[in-house]
Structure formats: structure tokens, C-alpha cells
C-alpha positions as CSV (number, residue, x, y, z in Angstrom):
1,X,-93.5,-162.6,11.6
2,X,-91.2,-163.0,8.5
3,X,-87.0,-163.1,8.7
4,X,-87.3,-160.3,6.8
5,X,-90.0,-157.9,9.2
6,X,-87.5,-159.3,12.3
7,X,-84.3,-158.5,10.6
8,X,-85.4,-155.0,9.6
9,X,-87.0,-154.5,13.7
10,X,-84.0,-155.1,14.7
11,X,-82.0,-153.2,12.7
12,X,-84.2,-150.3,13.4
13,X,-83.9,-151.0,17.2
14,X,-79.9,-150.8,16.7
15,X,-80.1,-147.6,14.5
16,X,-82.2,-145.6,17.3
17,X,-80.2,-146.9,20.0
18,X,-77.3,-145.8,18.4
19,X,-78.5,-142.2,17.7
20,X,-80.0,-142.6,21.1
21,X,-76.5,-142.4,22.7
22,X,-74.6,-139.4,23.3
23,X,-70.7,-138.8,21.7
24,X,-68.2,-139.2,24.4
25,X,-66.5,-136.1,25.8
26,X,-62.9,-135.2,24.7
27,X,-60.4,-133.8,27.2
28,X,-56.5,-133.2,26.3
29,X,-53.3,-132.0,27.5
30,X,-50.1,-132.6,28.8
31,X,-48.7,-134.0,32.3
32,X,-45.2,-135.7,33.9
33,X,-44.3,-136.6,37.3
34,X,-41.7,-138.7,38.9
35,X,-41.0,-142.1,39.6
36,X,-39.4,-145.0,42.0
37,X,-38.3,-148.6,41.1
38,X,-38.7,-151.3,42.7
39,X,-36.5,-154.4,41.9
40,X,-37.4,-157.9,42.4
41,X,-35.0,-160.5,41.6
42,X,-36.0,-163.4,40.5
43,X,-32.8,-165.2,39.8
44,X,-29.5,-163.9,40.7
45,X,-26.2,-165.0,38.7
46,X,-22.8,-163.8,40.6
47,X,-19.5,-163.9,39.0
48,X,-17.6,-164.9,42.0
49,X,-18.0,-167.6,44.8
50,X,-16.4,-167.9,48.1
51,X,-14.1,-171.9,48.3
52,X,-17.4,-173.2,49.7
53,X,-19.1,-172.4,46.1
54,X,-21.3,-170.0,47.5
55,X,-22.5,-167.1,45.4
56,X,-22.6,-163.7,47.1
57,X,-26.4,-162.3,46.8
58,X,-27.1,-159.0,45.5
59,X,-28.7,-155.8,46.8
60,X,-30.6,-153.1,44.7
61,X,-31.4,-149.7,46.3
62,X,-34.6,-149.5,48.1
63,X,-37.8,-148.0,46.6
64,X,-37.8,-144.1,47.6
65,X,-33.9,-143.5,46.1
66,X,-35.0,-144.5,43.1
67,X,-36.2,-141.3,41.2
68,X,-37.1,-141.4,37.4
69,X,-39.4,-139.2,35.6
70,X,-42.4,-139.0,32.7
71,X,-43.8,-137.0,30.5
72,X,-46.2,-137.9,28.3
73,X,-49.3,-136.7,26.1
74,X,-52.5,-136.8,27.9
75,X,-56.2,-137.6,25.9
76,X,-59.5,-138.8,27.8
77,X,-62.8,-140.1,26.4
78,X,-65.6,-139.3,29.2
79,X,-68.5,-141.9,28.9
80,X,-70.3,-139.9,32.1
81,X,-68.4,-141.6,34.5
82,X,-66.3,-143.9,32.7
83,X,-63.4,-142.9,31.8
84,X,-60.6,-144.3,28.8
85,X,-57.6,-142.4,29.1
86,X,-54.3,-142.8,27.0
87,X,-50.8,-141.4,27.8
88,X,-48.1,-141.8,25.4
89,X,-45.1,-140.3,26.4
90,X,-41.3,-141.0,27.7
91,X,-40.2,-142.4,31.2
92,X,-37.3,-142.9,32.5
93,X,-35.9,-145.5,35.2
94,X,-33.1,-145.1,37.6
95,X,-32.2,-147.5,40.2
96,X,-28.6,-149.4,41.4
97,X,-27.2,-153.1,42.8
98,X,-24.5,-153.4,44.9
99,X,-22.4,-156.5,45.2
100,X,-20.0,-157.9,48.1
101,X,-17.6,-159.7,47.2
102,X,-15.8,-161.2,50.0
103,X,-11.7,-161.9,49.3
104,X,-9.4,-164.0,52.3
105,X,-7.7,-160.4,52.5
106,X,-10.7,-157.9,51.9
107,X,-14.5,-157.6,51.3
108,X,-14.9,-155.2,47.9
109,X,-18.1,-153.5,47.1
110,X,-19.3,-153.1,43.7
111,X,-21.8,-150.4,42.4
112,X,-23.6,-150.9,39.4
113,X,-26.2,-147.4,38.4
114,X,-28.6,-148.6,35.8
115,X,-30.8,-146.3,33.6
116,X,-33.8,-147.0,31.4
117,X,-35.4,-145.0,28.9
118,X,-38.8,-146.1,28.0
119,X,-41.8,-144.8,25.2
120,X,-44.5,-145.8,26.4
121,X,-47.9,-146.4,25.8
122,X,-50.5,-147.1,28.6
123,X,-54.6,-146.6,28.7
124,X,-56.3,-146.1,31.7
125,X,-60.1,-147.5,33.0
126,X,-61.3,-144.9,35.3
127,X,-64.5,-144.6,37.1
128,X,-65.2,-140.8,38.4
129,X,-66.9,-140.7,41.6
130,X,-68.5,-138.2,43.4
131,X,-69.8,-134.1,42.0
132,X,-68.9,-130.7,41.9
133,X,-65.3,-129.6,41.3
134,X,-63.7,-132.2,42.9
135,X,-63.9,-135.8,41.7
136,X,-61.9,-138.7,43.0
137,X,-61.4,-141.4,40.8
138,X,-60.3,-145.3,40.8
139,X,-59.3,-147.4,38.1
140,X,-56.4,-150.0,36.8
141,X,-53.7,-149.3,33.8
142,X,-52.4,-151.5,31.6
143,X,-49.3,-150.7,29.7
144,X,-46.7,-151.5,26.3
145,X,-43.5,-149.4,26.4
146,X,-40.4,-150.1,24.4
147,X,-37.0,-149.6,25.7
148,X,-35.4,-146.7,23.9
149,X,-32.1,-146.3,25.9
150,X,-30.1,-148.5,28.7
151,X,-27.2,-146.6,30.6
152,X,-24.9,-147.0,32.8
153,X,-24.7,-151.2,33.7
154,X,-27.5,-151.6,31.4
155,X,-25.5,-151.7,28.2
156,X,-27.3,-154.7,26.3
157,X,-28.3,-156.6,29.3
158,X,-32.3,-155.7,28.8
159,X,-34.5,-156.7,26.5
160,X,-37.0,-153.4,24.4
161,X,-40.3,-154.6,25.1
162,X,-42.4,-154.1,28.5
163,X,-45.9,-155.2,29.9
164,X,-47.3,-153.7,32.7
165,X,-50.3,-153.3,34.5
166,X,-51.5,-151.9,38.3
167,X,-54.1,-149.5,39.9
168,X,-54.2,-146.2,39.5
169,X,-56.1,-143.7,41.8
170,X,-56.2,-139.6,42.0
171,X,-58.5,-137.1,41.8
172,X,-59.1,-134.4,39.3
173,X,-60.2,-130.3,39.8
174,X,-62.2,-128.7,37.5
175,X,-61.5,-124.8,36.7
176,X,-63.5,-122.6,34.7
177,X,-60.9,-123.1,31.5
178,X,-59.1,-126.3,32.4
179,X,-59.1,-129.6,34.6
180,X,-56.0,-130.2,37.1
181,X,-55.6,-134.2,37.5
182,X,-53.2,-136.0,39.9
183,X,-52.7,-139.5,39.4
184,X,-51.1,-142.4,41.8
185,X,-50.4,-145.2,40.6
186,X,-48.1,-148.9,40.8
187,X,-46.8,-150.0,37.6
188,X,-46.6,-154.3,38.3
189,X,-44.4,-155.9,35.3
190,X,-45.6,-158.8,34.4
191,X,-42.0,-160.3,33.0
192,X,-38.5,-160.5,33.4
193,X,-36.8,-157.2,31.6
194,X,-33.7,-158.4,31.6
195,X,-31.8,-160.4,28.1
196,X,-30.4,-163.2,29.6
197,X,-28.5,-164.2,26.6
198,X,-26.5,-161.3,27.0
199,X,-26.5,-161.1,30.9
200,X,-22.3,-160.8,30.6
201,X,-22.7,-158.3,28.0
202,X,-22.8,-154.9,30.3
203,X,-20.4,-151.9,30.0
204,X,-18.6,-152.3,33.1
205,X,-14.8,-153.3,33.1
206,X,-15.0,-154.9,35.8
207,X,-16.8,-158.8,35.8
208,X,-20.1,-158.7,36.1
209,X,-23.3,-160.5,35.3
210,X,-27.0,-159.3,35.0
211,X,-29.3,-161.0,37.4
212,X,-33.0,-162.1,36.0
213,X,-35.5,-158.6,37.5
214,X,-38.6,-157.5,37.4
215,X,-38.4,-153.4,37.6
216,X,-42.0,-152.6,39.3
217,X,-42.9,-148.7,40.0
218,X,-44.5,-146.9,41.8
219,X,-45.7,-143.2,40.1
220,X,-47.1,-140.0,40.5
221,X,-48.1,-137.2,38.1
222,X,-49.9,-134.0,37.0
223,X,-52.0,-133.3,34.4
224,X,-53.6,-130.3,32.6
225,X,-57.0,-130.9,30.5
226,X,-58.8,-128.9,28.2
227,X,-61.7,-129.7,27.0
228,X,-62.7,-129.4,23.2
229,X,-66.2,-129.5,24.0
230,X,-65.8,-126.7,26.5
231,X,-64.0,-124.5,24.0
232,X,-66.6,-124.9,21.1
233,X,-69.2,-123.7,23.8
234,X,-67.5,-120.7,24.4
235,X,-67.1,-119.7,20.8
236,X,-71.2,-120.3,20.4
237,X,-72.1,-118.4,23.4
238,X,-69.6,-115.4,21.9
239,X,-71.8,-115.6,18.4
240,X,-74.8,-115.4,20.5
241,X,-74.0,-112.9,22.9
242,X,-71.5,-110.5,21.3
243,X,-68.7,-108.1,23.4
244,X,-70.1,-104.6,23.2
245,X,-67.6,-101.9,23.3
246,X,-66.8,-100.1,26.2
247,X,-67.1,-96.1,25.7
């Protein structure tokens, strides 16, 4: 067999497997949902020190008192079961720290609110599992968002870009005119958020200093689909079988 009868087989072979495979499914819509923070510190750099040279340690509020929201734009490729879904939308981050600081005379507590605004721009690997109406699905989330807006303590202390990445998990409903999706998932970000040449540069009076954080999540939302495919169908079967008029 010559290059050229091999190279033309296989280009043959590629052609029909090619036309052999079916155009993915389109669904779209819109969703949002809520949010909560989770803070890790990973270095902490206090402003005062007792006589010893001890530096006082920070809290940030716990996970659940945390509430942010999302909303976002919602488009899905269905490869059967696969799934490849992107959301491009806005989030926002709430969360606090408290420091004690600890005087001969008196112990002072300091609150520092912090909000950030992110766009953001994840894509979704799902695998649907399961038939009928109801179909759970599994899958992990990988994520870029830029920092749009930081309030409250947050005044230039943060840096605009993000990475993320975590599971996701949910189920979706199918009606006659439109999917209903909830997704859970745990946003893990992979760096530290925080600029730390400008960790003294917040917009507090008071002294303060921004500690080196990782701001995890942990989210939940609702989505409406349509489907385009579903809609073209309709408009067929309408050509083919027209209204007649009611007398």
C-alpha cells in the first residue's frame, strides 16, 4: 500500500467518523444563588504586640454568616451524558475579622467587614446520571474571576485576579418547556487573594494590617434552561401539523 492510498484511508476514516457523530445539544438561561466564605489564613500580620512581643491572632466569622450572592449567564453543551457548562456572571463576597487587642487597662475589639465583587468566569465537567425527568449529576468546576470591587476593609489590600476549582453536584428537572437545575458546589482557591504590598493600605482609620487569606466558598444556585433544539422542534411539528380553528 502506497503513502498516498494510506493517507487518503485515513482521511476518509476521519471524514465519516466525523459526520458519524451527532452535534452536541445546546441548553441556555439564566440562574443566581447565594454564597458563604470561608477564610483560611495563611499568615497573619498584627499591628500591635503585648511587652512579651506577642502578636494577637485574628478571627474571621465562621462559614454560615457569611452570605454573598451570584448571578450569572447560564449555557450547556450536552455530549449525551457529558456535560460542558459555562457561567459567566457576577458574585459577590461578604465576610469579617475581628481583632483583640489586649491594653494594661482594657481589651478593645476591632471589626473589620470586607466585601468582594467578582466577574467571573467558570466551566463545569458534568456527568448526568440516571433517566426520566430527574437526573442527578456529579462533576468538578474550575474557575477565573477578576476582582471588580473591594469594600469596606478591603480598600486595596486584594489583588483582581482569582483561580478556583472544587466539586460541584445537583440535580436537574426536566419540564415540558424548560429544565430547572440546582447546583452545590465548594469553590477551593488555589492562592493567596490578598496584595501584600499594600497589606497597610485599607480604608480603616484605625491601624490595621491585612493578613495573607485564602477566601474558599461554599455555593448554591438555580438555574432555568431552555433548550434551542427543543424550540426548533416545536416550530416543525407546528408546520407539519397546523392549528385548525375552533368554530
Amino acid at each position: 500500500m502506497t503513502r498516498a492510498s494510506l493517507t487518503a484511508g485515513l482521511l476518509l476514516l476521519v471524514t465519516k467518523l466525523l459526520f458519524s457523530i451527532e452535534p452536541p445539544g445546546f441548553n441556555y438561561g439564566f440562574g443566581g444563588g447565594v454564597n458563604f466564605s470561608l477564610i483560611q489564613e495563611a499568615n497573619t500580620f498584627s499591628l500591635y504586640e503585648d511587652l512579651s512581643g506577642t502578636e494577637y491572632e485574628s478571627e474571621y466569622s465562621p462559614l454560615f454568616t457569611n452570605p454573598g450572592s451570584q448571578f450569572f449567564f447560564h449555557g450547556e453543551f450536552a455530549f449525551n451524558s457529558l456535560i460542558l457548562a459555562f457561567k459567566p456572571g457576577v458574585a459577590s463576597f461578604n465576610f469579617s475579622r475581628t481583632d483583640e487587642i489586649v491594653f494594661s487597662t482594657e481589651t478593645l475589639e476591632e471589626n473589620s467587614f470586607f466585601l468582594l465583587r467578582y466577574f467571573q468566569l467558570p466551566l463545569e465537567f458534568k456527568w448526568n446520571m440516571g433517566a426520566g425527568n430527574f437526573k442527578p449529576f456529579l462533576g468538578v468546576e474550575g474557575a477565573f474571576s477578576y476582582l471588580l470591587r473591594q469594600g469596606g476593609a478591603g480598600n486595596h489590600s486584594f489583588i483582581h485576579p482569582r483561580f478556583s476549582a472544587g466539586p460541584v453536584g445537583g440535580g436537574v428537572y426536566s419540564f415540558n418547556n424548560f429544565d430547572l437545575l440546582l447546583t452545590l458546589g465548594f469553590d477551593n482557591v488555589l492562592h493567596i487573594i490578598n496584595n501584600k504590598a499594600d497589606r497597610y493600605n485599607t480604608s480603616l482609620t484605625s491601624p490595621y494590617a491585612q493578613s495573607d487569606i485564602r477566601q474558599h466558598n461554599l455555593n448554591a444556585s438555580v438555574s432555568v434552561l431552555f433548550s434551542i433544539g427543543q424550540s426548533n422542534l416545536h416550530k416543525s411539528l407546528e408546520c407539519v401539523y397546523p392549528k385548525t380553528r375552533q368554530r
